[in-house]
C-alpha positions, -999 to +999 in steps of 0.1 A: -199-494-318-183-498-283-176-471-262-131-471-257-119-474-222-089-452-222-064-450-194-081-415-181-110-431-177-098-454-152-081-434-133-110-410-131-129-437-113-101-446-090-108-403-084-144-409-079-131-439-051-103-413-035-132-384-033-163-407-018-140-429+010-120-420+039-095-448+042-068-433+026-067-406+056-042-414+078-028-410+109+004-392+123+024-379+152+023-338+157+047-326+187+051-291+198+070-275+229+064-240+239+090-220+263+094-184+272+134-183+266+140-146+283+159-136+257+168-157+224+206-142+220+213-163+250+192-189+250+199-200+216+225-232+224+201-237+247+172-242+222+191-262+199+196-284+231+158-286+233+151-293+199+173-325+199+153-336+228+121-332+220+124-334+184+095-314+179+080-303+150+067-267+162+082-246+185+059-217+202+084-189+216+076-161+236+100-129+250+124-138+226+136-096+233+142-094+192+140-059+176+119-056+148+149-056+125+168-084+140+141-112+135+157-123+111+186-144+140+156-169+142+163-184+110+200-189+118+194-211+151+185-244+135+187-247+096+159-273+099+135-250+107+111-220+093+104-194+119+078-165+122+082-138+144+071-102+157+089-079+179+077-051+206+078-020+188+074+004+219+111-001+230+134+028+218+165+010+196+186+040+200+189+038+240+181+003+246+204-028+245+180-049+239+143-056+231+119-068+249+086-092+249+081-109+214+066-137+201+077-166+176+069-202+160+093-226+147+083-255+123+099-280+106+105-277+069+099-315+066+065-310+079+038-324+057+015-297+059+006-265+043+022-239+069+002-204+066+010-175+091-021-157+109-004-123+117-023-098+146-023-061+136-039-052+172-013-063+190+023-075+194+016-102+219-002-124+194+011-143+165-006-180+150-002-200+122-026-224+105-016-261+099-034-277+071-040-311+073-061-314+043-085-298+022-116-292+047-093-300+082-068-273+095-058-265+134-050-234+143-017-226+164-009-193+184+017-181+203+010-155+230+027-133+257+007-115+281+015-086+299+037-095+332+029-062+349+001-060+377-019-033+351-049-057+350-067-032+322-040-038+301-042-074+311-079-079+298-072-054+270-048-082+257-068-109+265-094-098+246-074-096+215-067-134+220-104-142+230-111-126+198-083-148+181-097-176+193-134-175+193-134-161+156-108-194+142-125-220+162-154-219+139-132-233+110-108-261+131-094-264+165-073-245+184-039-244+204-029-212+223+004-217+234+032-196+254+033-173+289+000-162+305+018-147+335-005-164+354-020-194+372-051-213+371-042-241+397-058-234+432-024-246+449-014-215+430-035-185+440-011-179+470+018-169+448+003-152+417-016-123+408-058-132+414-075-110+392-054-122+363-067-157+374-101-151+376-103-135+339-075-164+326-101-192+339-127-172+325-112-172+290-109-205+291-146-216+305-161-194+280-139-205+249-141-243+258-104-248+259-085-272+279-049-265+298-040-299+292-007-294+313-027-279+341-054-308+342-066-326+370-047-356+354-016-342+359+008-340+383-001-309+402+036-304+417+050-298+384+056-262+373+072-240+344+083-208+364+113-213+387+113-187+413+077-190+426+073-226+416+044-220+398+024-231+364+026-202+342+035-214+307+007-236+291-010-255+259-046-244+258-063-270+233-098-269+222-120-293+233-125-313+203-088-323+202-087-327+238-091-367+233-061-366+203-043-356+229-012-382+238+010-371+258+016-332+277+043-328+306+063-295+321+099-310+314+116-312+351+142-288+359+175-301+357+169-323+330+186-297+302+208-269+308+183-235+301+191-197+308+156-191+313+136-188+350+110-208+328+105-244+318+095-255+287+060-278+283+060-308+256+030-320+239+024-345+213-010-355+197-022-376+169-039-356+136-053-368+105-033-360+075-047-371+039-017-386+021-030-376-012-046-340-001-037-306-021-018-296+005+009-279-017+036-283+010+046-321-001+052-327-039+076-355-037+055-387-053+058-423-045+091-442-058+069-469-071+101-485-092+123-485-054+092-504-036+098-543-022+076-567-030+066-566+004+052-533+003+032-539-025+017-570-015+006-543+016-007-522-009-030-545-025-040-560+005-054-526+016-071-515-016-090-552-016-100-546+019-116-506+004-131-523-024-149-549-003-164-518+018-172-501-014-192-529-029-214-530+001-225-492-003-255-488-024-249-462-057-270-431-051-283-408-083-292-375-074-328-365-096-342-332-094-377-325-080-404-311-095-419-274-081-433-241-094-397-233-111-393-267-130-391-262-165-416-286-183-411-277-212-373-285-217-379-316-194-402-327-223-377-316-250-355-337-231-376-368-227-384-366-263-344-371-272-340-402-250-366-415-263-357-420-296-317-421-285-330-453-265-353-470-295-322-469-318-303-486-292-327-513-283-308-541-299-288-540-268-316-539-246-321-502-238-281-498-232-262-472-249-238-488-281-218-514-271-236-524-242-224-525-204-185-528-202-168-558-191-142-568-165-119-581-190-120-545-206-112-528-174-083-557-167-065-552-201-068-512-195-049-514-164-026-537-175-016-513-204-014-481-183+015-463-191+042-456-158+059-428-143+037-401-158+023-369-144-007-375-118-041-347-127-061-326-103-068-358-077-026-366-079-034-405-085-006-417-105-013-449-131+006-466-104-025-465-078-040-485-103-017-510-114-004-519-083-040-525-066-058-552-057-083-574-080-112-563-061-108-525-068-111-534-109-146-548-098-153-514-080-148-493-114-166-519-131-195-510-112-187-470-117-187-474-152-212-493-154-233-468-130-225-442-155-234-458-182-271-468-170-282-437-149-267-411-175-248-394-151-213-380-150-192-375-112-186-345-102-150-352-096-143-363-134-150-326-141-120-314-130-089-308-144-055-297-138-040-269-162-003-258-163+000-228-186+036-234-208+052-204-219+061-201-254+074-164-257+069-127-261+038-122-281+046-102-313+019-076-334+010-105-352-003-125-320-028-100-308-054-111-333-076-142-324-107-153-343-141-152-327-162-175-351-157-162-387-149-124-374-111-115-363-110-093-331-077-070-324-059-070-287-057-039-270-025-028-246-047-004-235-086+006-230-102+033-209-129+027-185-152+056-169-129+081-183-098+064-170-071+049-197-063+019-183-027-003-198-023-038-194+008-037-170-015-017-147+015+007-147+000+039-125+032+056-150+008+056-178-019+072-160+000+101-144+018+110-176-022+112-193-034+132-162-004+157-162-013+170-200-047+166-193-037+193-159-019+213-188-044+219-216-069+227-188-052+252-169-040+267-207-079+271-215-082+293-185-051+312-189-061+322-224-091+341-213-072+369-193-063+356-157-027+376-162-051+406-151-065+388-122-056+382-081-036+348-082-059+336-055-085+337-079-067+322-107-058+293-081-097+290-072-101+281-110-073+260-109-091+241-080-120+237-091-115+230-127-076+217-137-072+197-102-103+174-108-094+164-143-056+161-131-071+134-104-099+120-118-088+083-112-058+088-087-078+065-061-059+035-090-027+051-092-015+019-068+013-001-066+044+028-074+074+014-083+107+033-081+108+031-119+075+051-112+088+079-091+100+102-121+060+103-131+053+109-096+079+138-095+064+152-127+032+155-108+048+179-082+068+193-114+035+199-134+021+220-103+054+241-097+051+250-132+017+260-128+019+281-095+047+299-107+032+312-137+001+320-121+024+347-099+044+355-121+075+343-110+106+333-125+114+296-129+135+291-104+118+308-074+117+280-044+084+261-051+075+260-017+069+293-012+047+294-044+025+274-032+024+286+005+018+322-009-012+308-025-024+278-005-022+251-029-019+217-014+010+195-028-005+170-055+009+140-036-013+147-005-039+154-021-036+122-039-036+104-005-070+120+006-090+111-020-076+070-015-086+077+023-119+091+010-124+063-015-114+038+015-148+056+035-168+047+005-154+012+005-165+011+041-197+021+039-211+003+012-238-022+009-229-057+022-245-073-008-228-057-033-194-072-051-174-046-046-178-047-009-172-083-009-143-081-026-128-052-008-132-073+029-124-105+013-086-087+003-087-066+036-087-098+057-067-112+031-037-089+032-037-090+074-041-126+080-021-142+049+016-120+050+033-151+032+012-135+000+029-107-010-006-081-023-004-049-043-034-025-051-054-004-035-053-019-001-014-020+007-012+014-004-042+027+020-027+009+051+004+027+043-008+062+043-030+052+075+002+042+094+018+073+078-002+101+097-015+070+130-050+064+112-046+024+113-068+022+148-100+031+124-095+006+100-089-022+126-116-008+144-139-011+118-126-052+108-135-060+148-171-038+150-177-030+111-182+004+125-165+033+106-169+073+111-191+091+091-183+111+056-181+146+078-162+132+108-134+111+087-132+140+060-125+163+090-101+132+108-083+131+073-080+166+066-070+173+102-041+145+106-026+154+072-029+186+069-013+187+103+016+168+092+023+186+058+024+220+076+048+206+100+076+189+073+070+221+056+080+242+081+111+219+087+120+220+054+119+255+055+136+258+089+166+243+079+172+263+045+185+298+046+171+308+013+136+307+034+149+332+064+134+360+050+103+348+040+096+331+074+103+362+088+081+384+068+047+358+067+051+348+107+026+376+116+008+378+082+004+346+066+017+333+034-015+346+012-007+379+027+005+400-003-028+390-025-048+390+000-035+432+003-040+433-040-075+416-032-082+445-006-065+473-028-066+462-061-027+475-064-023+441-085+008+454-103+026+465-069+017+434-052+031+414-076+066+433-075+062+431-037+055+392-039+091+388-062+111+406-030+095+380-006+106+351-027+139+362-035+164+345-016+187+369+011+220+377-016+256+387-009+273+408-045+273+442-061+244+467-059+227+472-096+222+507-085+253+519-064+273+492-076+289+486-039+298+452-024+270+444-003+256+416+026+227+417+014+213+434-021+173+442-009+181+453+029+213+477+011+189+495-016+163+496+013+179+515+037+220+524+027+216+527-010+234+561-026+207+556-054+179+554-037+184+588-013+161+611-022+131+587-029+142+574+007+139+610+022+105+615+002+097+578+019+099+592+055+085+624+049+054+611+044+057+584+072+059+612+094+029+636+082+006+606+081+019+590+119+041+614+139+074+620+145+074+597+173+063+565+150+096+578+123+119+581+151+113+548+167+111+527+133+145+548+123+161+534+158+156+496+146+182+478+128+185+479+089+170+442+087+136+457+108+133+487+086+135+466+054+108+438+070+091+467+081+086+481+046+082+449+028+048+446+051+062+429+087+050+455+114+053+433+143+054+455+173+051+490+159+013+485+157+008+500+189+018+530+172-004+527+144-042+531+140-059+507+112-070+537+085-026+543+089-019+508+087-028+502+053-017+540+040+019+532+056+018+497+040+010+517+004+041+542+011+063+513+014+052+492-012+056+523-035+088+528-023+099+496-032+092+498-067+125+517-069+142+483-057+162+467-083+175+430-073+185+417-104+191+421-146+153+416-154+152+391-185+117+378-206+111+349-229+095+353-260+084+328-282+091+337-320+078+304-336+110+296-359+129+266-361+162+277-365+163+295-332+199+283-326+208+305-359+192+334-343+201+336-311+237+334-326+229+363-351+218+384-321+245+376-300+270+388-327+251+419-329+242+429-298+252+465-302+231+477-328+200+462-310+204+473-276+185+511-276+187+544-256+167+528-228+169+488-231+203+475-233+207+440-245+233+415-235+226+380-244+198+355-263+193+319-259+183+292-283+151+273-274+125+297-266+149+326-276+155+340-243+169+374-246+189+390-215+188+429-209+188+458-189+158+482-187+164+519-177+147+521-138+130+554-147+109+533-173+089+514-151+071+546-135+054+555-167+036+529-190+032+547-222+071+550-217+077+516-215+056+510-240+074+531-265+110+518-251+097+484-259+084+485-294+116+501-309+129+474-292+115+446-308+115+466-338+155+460-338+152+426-327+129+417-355+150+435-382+183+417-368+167+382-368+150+387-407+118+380-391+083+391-400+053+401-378+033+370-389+057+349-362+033+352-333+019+376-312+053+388-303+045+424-291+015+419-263+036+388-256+068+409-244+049+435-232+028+415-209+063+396-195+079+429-191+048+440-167+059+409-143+094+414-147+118+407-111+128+442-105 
């Protein structure tokens, strides 16, 4: 049986001949200018003059005085042409006309090269591109602006950065460093330009082995690129490698186009090697092979003869594997064993495999049948490279073939493919089932690893909806064993230490949020209002930020971002060897120096929250020196810069909201925490929490609940004005006065209503001079008691009946309200839902628990009778009477 010679087959061997020879490199003309306009608005006819001069095919630009959001005019000056910019960031848009500094490049879009853009997070004087010419070839282009100013720190400081640049690309291709040094390295110069910037500009370029090929000593040394002092500051540094591709480099003479600038622009062209068939990905267009003249395939044959002749000259090299302490005898004897007998039942065609060596006819009629204008594979040889070659080239593949067939061994080259994945529509439940030999295995959406469910649209939606009921259930198993009865601060302790891990287990992934995200997000912050509201008692629609400022809780979002800054410390500091730290510096360097890829994850999201609170100098610290602080010092750096930032957009927020004026005003001299922190030292846990309701309640204008008047403002009234409220007032001041002195009364008496009521409400401010510490804390008692008598608002409670018709309920109730309302507890209204019922509790109740205790059971006696509901429907008496000890009075 003969072995079939199929049209692959040749075409992998004309692969094989493509991959081992380097005549079908060619090559071809690369030009570039480089000019420091002063200003692209008004140089642009200008430019457009220059590029139909020079024709070039790169343009390096420097000032071009852009802001950062008007880069984008760079793209409008010559529709031929892509452009990459950066602007200077340090000019203020809102009082300055224009920018200033800036650097761009300009490249053709008919270029045959892969174009990627090398971006400098250091600095905004520095921006490069790299040109790849083929696979294993690419130079390296940058466009620089140096400082003009006579600063020469902040002239090495910059230099540096490009040094850096420079030194760290040169390892994989040469160089060009283009634009304005804003100096000179000519001697005929030194008399007219700064010398210290010189001597480190000539030192740069001694120690990086880089040419100013428009400064040379083969050039003309009268010619210069800035205007008023006639001097060369504008150049094209080239490495020294392509020093001798260099063709042509000349300063274009003033006068010969018209140019706003004070500087002259510098032309250079040099030859490159460009593989016409290379991966480059920028050039896709094939060959019209059906448009060619006979001429040009007569050319085309001639050439490939003239490879094949080369070709059969080069002796065929097999690679065989030695023999050491690792070789595997065993399996090479297995092996042995196999060929053996393979080769005795071929040895009718002497040792050969079936069919014997392949023929030149064979590989003639092959060709000759190849099929045209198809598809060209991993190597982008079409049929056509074959067909239309010489006669010589069939005898080369002969001899591959042939090679293969006798050694055993398969190229390299022929094992790779080209695969284009087709789609072919939405899976549907019956697609995510694939065999596995004779067992069927099920596709998950979803799958949790370490603890963390993880979905296949790596949505981080999914995963803060999992963590906020996982936040719930937790903080419900502590709330069941008795924390109504204990400080808040210690509630919110637990709540640290046990609901806020599981909440955040994982958040380090949560990457990537989209605004489709946001409402997760926001149910985060939702999920810890909730929580921090019922810790304290309050009612739902107390302002969350002074929740959580009266109990220091951190904001979930923040603490979200200092656990990625953590993670990012571990990322940093782990071994070199392992994956994980390869992977992380291979993105890193990815996401920096490749901004045509657009990246999401972990490490977008981290740079953002550096350059949120000005941490980005660590992290390019650490890609320059690998150095990075240690877990104490970035822990306190972290905690420090956020924590300095969140207080101060908390006090803003607060600042500019007048439902916080009192509140601001009563914690200035205390702090926040300062009511628990007096139930802590007390143990008044029941005052301190009525107390707490009168801080958060927002300053009110309306009618008194107790008087009944028209009032400014409902607390200061019943405070200090109230007709109510007299005689517990006058009992109030009594006291003040046996426990301080008469003095203390009549100064504190002298202050306006709004100190009084602060006063009370724990704000002492200056009147401490008056006050020893033992009559501090028994003054701060009197007016705490006093303000039990304080009545803001119709107190209301939820209770939770466990029906399903509540809508029919709250209905029935409302229709008759009259006969449940009692001698102490009036009732107004009910709710469906949770059954909220609204009432009115006698003030005198409050001062005697077994009082309101009685009040409230014939109260839900009525309630229950009303409704037709039994005891059996929950817990409902503890449950009201526990509300109705935390009600807003």
């Amino acid at each position: 049986m003969r072995i079939q010679r199929s049209h692959t087959t040749i075409k992998m061997a004309l692969s094989y001949i493509h991959v081992h020879s380097g005549y079908l490199i060619t090559i071809i003309m690369l030009s570039l200018v480089t000019w420091n306009v002063r200003g692209i608005m008004s140089s642009s006819v200008c430019l457009s003059e220059l590029f139909k001069y020079t024709n070039c095919d790169i343009a390096v630009l420097s000032e071009h005085k852009l802001f950062n959001h008007s880069l984008q005019f760079l793209n409008t000056l010559d529709n031929n042409y892509h452009s990459l910019g950066i602007a200077d960031t340090s000019v203020n848009i809102e009082t300055s006309k224009c920018g200033k500094g800036g650097v761009a490049i300009m490249y053709k879009k008919t270029l045959k090269f892969n174009i990627k853009p090398i971006n400098c997070p250091v600095s905004e004087r520095i921006l490069g591109i790299e040109i790849q010419c083929n696979e294993n070839y690419s130079i390296f282009v940058f466009s620089v602006y140096l400082p003009a100013d006579s600063n020469i720190q902040n002239y090495k400081y910059e230099m540096n950065i490009v040094e850096d640049y420079v030194s760290n690309f040169s390892k994989f291709g040469p160089v060009i460093v283009a634009g304005d040094f804003n100096t000179s390295c000519r001697v005929t110069d030194l008399g007219r330009t700064n010398v210290n910037k010189s001597i480190v500009f000539s030192d740069f370029m001694l120690r990086n082995n880089i040419i100013p090929v428009n400064a040379s000593t083969l050039r003309d040394a009268s010619s210069f690129t800035y205007i008023p002092t006639r001097t060369l500051l504008d150049y094209f540094l080239v490495s020294e490698e392509l020093a001798t591709d260099v063709i042509s480099c000349e300063n274009i003479p003033e006068g010969t186009l018209s140019l706003t600038s004070d500087h002259l622009p510098v032309f250079l062209q040099l030859s490159i090697p460009y593989v016409c068939n290379s991966t480059n990905g920028c050039n896709n267009v094939w060959p019209s092979w059906r448009k060619a003249s006979e001429s040009s395939l007569d050319a085309y044959n001639e050439l490939t003869n003239k490879i094949a002749d080369e070709l059969l000259d080069l002796p065929l090299y097999v690679y065989t594997p030695t023999e050491n302490a690792k070789f595997d005898s065993d399996f090479k004897a297995h092996v042995t064993e196999f060929v053996d007998r393979t080769l005795e039942s071929c040895a009718t065609n002497n040792g050969l495999l079936p069919g014997g060596e392949i023929t030149l006819y064979e590989i003639e009629t092959v060709v000759r049948n190849l099929k045209l204008r198809k598809a060209p594979g991993y190597d982008k040889l079409q049929n056509e490279h074959v067909r239309y070659s010489g006669n010589k080239l069939h005898t080369v593949i002969l001899r591959i073939f042939n090679a293969v067939i006798r050694f055993g061994r398969i190229p390299l080259c022929w094992k790779h493919g080209l695969l284009i994945p087709l789609f072919k529509g939405y899976r549907t439940e019956l697609d995510l089932v694939f065999n596995l030999g004779d067992k069927s295995v099920n596709i998950s959406t979803e799958t949790k690893h370490l603890g963390i469910l993880r979905t296949v649209d790596l949505s981080p939606s999914t995963d803060i909806q999992h963590s906020c009921r996982k936040g719930r259930n937790a903080y419900f198993a502590i709330a069941g064993t008795g924390s109504c009865l204990l400080n808040p601060l210690t509630v919110c302790g637990l709540y640290n230490k046990i609901v806020i891990p599981a909440v955040l287990y994982g958040c380090e992934l949560w990457n990537g949020i989209k605004p489709k995200d946001l409402r997760c997000l926001r149910c985060l912050e939702t999920f810890q209002h909730f929580i921090v509201k019922h810790i304290q008692g309050f009612p739902k629609r107390t302002r969350s930020d002074m929740c959580e400022s009266m109990t220091n809780l951190e904001r979930l979002p923040i603490l979200v971002e200092k656990r990625k800054l953590m993670f990012l410390y571990k990322l940093c500091e782990m071994k070199a060897q392992s994956l994980t730290k390869q992977i992380f510096i291979y993105r890193l360097f990815q996401y920096f120096g490749d901004t045509s890829r657009k990246q999401h994850g972990f490490i977008p999201d981290v740079t953002n929250i550096l350059s949120k609170y000005s941490l980005l100098n660590f992290l390019n610290s650490y890609m320059f020196t690998g150095c990075f602080p240690t877990k104490l010092q970035w822990k306190n750096i972290v905690n420090s810069a956020i924590n300095q930032d969140e207080k101060h957009r908390k006090e803003e927020r607060m600042r500019s909201d007048n439902d916080f004026t009192r509140f601001l005003r009563l914690s200035e001299n205390n702090g926040y925490d300062f009511i628990w922190q007096y139930a802590k030292y007390t143990g008044r846990l029941r005052t301190a929490k009525h107390v707490a309701k009168l801080w958060s309640t927002p300053p009110t204008s309306g009618n008194c609940n107790l008087c009944g008047h028209f009032v400014q403002d409902t607390l200061y009234h019943q405070i200090r004005m109230c007709t109510e409220l007299q005689t517990q007032r006058h009992l109030l001041y009594k006291r003040l006065s046996e426990m301080t002195s008469d003095n203390f009364l009549y100064t504190l008496l002298s202050k306006s209503d709004e100190y009084v009521s602060c006063f009370l409400l724990g704000n002492h401010e200056a009147l401490l001079d008056f006050l020893t510490p033992e009559h501090c804390l028994d003054v701060l008692n009197e007016g705490f008691s006093y303000l039990k008598y304080c009545r803001l608002s119709v107190e209301y409670f939820n209770a939770i009946f466990g029906v399903d018709n509540a809508e029919y309920i709250a209905g029935l109730l409302n229709s008759r309200g009259s006969d449940i309302s009692t001698e102490s507890i009036a009732f107004h209204n009910a709710e469906e839902g949770c059954l909220a019922l609204v009432v009115d509790i006698e003030i005198g109740l409050f001062h005697n628990d077994e009082m309101l205790e009685e009040a409230m059971k014939k109260f839900i006696q009525r309630v229950f009778e009303v409704a037709a509901l039994s005891r059996e429907n929950g817990r409902f008496c503890s449950l009201l009477l526990e509300v109705c000890s935390s009600f807003q009075v």
